[in-house]
N, C-alpha and C positions, 0 to 999 in steps of 0.2 A: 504494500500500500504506500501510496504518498501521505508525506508529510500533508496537513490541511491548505496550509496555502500551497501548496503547489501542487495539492490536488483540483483549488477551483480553478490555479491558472489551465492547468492541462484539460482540465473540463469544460471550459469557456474556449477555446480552442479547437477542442473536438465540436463541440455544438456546433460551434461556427461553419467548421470546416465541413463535419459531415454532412449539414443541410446543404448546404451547394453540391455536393457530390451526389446525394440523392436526387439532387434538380436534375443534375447533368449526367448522373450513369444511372440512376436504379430509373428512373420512371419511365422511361423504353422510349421510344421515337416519336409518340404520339404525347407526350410528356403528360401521364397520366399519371396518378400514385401506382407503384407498385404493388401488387399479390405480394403475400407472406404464407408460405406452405412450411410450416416450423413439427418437426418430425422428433418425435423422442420415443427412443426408445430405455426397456427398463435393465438396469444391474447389467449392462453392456460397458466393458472397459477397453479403454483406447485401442489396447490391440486388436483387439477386435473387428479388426478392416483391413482387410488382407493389401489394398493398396497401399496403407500406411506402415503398415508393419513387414510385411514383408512374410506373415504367418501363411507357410506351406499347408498348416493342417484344416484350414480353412478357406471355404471358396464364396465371398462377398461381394458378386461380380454388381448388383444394386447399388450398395453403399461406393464400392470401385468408383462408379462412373460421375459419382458426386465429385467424388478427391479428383481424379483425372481433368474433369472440368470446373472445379472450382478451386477454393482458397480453405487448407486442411490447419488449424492448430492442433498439432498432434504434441505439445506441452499444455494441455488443459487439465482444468480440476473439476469439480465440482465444489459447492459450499459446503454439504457435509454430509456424506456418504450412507444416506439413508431416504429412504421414499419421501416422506411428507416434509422435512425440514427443507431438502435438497431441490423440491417444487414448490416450494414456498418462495425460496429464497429467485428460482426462477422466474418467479412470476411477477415477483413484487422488488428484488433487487438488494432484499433486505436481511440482516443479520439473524439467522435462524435462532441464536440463543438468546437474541434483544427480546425477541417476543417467546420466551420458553418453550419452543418449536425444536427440541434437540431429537426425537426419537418421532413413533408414529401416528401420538396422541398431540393433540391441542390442547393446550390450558384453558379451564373455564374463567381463570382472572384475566385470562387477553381476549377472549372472545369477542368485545368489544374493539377492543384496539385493531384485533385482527381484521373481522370485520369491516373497521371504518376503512382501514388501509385498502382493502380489496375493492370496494369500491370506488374510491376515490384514484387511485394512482397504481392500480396494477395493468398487466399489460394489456388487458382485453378492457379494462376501462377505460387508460390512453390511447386506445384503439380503435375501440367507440367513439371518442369526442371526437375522434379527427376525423369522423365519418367512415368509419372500415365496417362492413357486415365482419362478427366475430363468430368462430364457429371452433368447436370443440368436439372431437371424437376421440374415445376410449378412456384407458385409464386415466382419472382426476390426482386422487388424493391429493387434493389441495384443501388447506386448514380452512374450517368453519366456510365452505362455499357453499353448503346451501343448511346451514342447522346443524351439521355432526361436527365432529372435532377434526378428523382425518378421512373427509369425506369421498367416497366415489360416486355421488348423487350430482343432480342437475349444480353447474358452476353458476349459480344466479349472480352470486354474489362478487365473482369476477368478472360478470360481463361477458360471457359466452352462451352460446346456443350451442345445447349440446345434442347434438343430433346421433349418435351411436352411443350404445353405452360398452358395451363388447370391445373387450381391448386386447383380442387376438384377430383370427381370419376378418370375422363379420367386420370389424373394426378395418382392415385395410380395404375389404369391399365398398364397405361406405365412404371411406377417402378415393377411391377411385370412382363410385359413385358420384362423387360432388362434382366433380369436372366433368364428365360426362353429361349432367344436367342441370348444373346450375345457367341460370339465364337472368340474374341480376345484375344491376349496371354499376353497383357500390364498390370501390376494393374491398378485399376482404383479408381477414387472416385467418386460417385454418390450422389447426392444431390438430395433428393426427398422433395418438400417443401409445404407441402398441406396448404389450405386456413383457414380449418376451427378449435376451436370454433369462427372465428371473424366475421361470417354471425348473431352474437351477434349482429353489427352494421345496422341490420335493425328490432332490436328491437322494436322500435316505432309502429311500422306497426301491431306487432304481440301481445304487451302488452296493447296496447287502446283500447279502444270499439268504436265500428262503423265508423273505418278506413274504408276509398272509396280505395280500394286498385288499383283501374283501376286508381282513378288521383293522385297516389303516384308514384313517381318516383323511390325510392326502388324497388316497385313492380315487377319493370320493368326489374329490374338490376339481374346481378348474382346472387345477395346476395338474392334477393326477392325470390329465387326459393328454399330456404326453409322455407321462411317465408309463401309461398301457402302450402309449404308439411305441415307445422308444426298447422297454423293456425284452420284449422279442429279439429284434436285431443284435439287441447287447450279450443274448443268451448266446444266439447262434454264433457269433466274433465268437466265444471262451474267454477263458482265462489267463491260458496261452496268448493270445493274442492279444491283448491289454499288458501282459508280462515282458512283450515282446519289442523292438525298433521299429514295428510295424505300426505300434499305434499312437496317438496323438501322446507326443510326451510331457514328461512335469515340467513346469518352469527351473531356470537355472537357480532360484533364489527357492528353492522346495524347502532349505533347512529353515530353521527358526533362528532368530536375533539373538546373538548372547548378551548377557544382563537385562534381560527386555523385562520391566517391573509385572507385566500382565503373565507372566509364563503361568504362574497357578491356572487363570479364570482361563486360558486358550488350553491348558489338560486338560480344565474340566469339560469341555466341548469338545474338543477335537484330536485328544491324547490317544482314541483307543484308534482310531484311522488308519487302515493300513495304508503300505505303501500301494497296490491294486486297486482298492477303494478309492484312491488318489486318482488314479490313472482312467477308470470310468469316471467318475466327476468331472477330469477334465474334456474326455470324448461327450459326455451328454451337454457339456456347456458349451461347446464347439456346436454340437447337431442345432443347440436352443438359436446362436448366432446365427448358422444357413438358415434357420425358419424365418425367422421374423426379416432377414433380408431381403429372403421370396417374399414377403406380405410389401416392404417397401415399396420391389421392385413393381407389384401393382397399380402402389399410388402414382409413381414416377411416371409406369405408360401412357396412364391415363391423364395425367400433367401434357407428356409429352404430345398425344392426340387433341388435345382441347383449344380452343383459342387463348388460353392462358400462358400459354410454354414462354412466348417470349417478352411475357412482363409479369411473372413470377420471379421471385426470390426465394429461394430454396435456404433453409438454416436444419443440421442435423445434428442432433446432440443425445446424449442420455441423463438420466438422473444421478447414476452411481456408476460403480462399476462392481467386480467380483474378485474376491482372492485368489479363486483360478488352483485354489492348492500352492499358490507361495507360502511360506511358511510355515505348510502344511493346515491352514487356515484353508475356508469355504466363505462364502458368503459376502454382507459388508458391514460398515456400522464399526468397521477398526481403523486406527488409525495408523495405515500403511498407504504408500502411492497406488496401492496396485489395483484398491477399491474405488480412490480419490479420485482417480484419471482417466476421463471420459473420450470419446471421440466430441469433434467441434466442427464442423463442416459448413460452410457455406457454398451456394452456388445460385447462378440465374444473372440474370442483367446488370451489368458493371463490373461483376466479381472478374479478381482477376485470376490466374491462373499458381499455386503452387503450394508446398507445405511448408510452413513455419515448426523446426523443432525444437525452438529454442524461446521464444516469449511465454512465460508463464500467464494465464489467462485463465478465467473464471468463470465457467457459464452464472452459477448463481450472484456473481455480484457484474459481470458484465454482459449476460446475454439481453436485459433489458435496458441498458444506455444504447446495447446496439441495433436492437429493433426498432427503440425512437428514432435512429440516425437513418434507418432504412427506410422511413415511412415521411421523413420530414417530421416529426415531433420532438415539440423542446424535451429534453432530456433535465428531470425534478431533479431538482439542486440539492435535495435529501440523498440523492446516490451517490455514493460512495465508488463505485464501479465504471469502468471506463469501456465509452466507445471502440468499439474494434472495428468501426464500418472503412476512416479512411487508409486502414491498414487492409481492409478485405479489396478495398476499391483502387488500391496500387498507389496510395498517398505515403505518409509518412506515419512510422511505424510505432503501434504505443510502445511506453516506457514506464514502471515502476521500480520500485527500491527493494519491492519485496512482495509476496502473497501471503497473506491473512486467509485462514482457515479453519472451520466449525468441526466439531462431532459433539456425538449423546458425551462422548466418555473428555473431552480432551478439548486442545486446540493447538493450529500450527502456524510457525512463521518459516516460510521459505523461501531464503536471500540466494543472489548469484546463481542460482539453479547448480547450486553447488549445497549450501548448508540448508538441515533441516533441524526446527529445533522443536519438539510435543513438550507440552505440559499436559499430565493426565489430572484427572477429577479422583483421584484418589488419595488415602492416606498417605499424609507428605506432602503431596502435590510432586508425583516423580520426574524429572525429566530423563529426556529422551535426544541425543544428537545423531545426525549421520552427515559424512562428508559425500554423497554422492558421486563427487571425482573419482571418489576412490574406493565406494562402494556404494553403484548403482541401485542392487540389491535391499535396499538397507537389513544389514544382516550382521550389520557391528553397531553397539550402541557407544559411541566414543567420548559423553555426558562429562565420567569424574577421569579420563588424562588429563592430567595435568598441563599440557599443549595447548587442551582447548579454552583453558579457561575464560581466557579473552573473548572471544568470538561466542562463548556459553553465555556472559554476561550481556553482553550486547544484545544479543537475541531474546534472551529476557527481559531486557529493558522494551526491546520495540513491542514483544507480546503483550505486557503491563500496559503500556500505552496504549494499543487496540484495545486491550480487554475493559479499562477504565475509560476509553472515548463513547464504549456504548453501555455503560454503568451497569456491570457484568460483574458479581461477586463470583470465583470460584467456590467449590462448596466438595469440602475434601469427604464427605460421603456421601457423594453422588452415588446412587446405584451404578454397578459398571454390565448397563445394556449390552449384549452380546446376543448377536442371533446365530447359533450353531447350528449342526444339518439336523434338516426334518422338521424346522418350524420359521418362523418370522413371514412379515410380509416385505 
């Protein structure tokens, strides 16, 4: 984050700059406002695009054709690696633990607060004023949008018409639906928000042996309905063949962090895992990525047939990502890169052409400065969060000092794209260093060398600052939230 004033300077700046860019690239030849087709999908982590990554075990040829033709931040994060804080903080721009938004519930002492915010200055409300028809299909869990805490009902309350509620197949049918037959003469912005890889979360079911899958409750659920499609195939592969270089391998960072403060609460989750158990986990979370890629690739054709294709803006993001089995960990909701770092994608009229993998960049504190900048709307002097549009549109490229970063359990400051430094919500208040340069992995926790002490202090200074700029007590008995396999949303 920027220092304050040389966050409005850089923010007076981007305003300026990105509104003229949106005059003269995004609003197409007829100088209309631009479409916004904003795609998210869920617990999908940056590598997870085989354009970007370069991942053999996986074939993303949808999500591909975005990267190939657009502008990829593939150093992205999210705000804070859990469903509803991490859509919160998208939607509205805002610090997930300002409004006690850390985990999947909403607080009934912010309901209000929440509330006001959602109407007044989230993005389907600035979306609204500026004349955009707003439309919403599939997964929500956006805090208090129509009455519940972490709702997946109508988004009243963010200014969306939610027109599917289904946020697997049926959900990309009806985003492909909408261009085929919309005949309105408003911009719009559409929100298509598919489920999956996070049917990851009925793992359990699928990596055990002789699961009674009739008295699992998963089974039963959404999610269990690809864990019966997937189950079969995984039988007939064996054993052998998960054991084997044939199949989708662990990540290089599979071991655990030495002195890492959380080793008890990740035993008691994920100690009995085998290494095979690892290795299905990782193939069913690969097959979750090809699915929901096939679902994109629907809405994309149907972009691409419509009279929309060339004054559309295309933005593709996720809420989280997945452990993937790094550190022998599943799931998200920890505080590691590997749940944090999401795919970030733009494409469509103006976008320029290539991957950025070096600017650290925030969907939740920056995907909404840079929707304003795409639509022509002032960008609220309350965000904290920085434009990314005339870096997407081949201007001059953002700059901060540092990234500022949320969870249930913790928070992170991440200088140089080199240091990282966690404070946890446990007793003590433990920290946490990794030097990235020298261990991408974070797999060494390098806090009490004596080396670092300088660079420890520092980074606790800049944290104290963020954490007391949004009048945030730590609270050293914080429950330590952990969703291990076989449950969480």
């Amino acid at each position: 984050m920027k220092t304050d004033k040389a966050n409005k300077t850089m923010k007076s700046l981007l305003i300026t700059g990105t509104i003229a860019l949106t005059a003269s690239c995004a609003t197409g030849t007829e100088g209309k406002k631009p479409n916004v087709l904003l795609i998210i999908t869920d617990q999908q982590s940056w590598d997870m695009v085989q354009a970007v990554s370069g991942n053999r075990w996986i074939k993303t040829p949808n999500m591909d054709r975005l990267v190939k033709r657009g502008y990829t931040f593939a150093n992205a994060y999210c705000a804070n690696p859990i469903s509803v804080p991490s859509r919160f903080a998208m939607f509205t721009g805002e610090s997930t633990a300002a409004f006690d938004i850390q985990d999947n519930g909403a607080p009934e002492s912010k309901k209000e607060e929440i509330i006001d915010l959602a109407r007044t200055r989230s993005m389907g409300t600035l979306y609204k004023n500026a004349g955009y028809d707003t439309y919403f299909i599939g997964k929500l869990h956006l805090a208090w949008c129509n009455g519940e805490r972490g709702s997946n009902r109508n988004p009243f309350n963010y200014n969306f018409e939610h027109l599917e509620k289904d946020e697997r197949l049926k959900g990309a049918q009806a985003g492909a639906k909408f261009f085929e037959t919309r005949t309105g003469t408003n911009p719009f912005l559409l929100c298509v928000s598919l489920i999956n890889p996070h049917d990851i979360s009925a793992d359990k079911l699928i990596i055990r042996e002789n699961v009674d899958l009739e008295n699992e409750r998963q089974a039963k659920s959404e999610a269990g309905i690809n864990t019966i499609r997937y189950i079969d195939p995984m039988k007939q592969l064996g054993n052998d063949f998960f054991l084997s270089d044939k199949s989708d391998p662990l990540p290089a960072n599979f071991a655990r962090t030495d002195h890492h403060p959380s080793d008890p609460v990740f035993d008691r989750f994920y100690g009995d895992i085998s290494e095979l158990e690892w290795k299905k986990y990782v193939w069913f979370y690969h097959r979750l990525v090809e699915q929901v890629d096939g679902e994109i690739g629907l809405v994309l054709d149907a972009l691409e047939k419509s009279p929309y294709k060339d004054n559309t803006v295309i933005v593709f993001t996720s809420d989280h990502g997945d452990m993937g089995a790094s550190h022998r960990l599943g799931k998200k909701n920890i505080m590691y890169h590997d749940c944090w770092r999401i795919p970030f994608i733009f494409a469509g009229p103006g976008v320029k052409n290539g991957i950025d993998r070096e600017t650290p960049v925030c969907n939740g504190w920056d995907l909404l400065p840079t929707m304003c900048s795409i639509a022509g709307i002032p960008i609220p002097e309350e965000l904290r969060g920085l434009s990314l549009w005339q870096q997407v549109t081949g201007g001059k490229p953002v700059q901060r000092d540092y990234l500022y970063l949320e969870s249930s359990n913790g928070f992170e400051i991440m200088q140089d794209n080199r240091w990282v430094y966690l404070r946890y919500e446990m007793k003590g208040f433990p920290e946490v260093l990794y030097d990235l340069k020298n261990d991408p992995g974070q797999l060494c926790n390098i806090a009490s060398k004596p080396e670092n002490k300088a660079k420890l202090e520092e980074l606790r200074a800049i944290l104290d600052r963020e954490v007391a700029s949004r009048n945030l007590t730590l609270i050293e008995t914080r429950r330590y939230n952990i969703l291990g396999l076989g449950g969480g949303n």
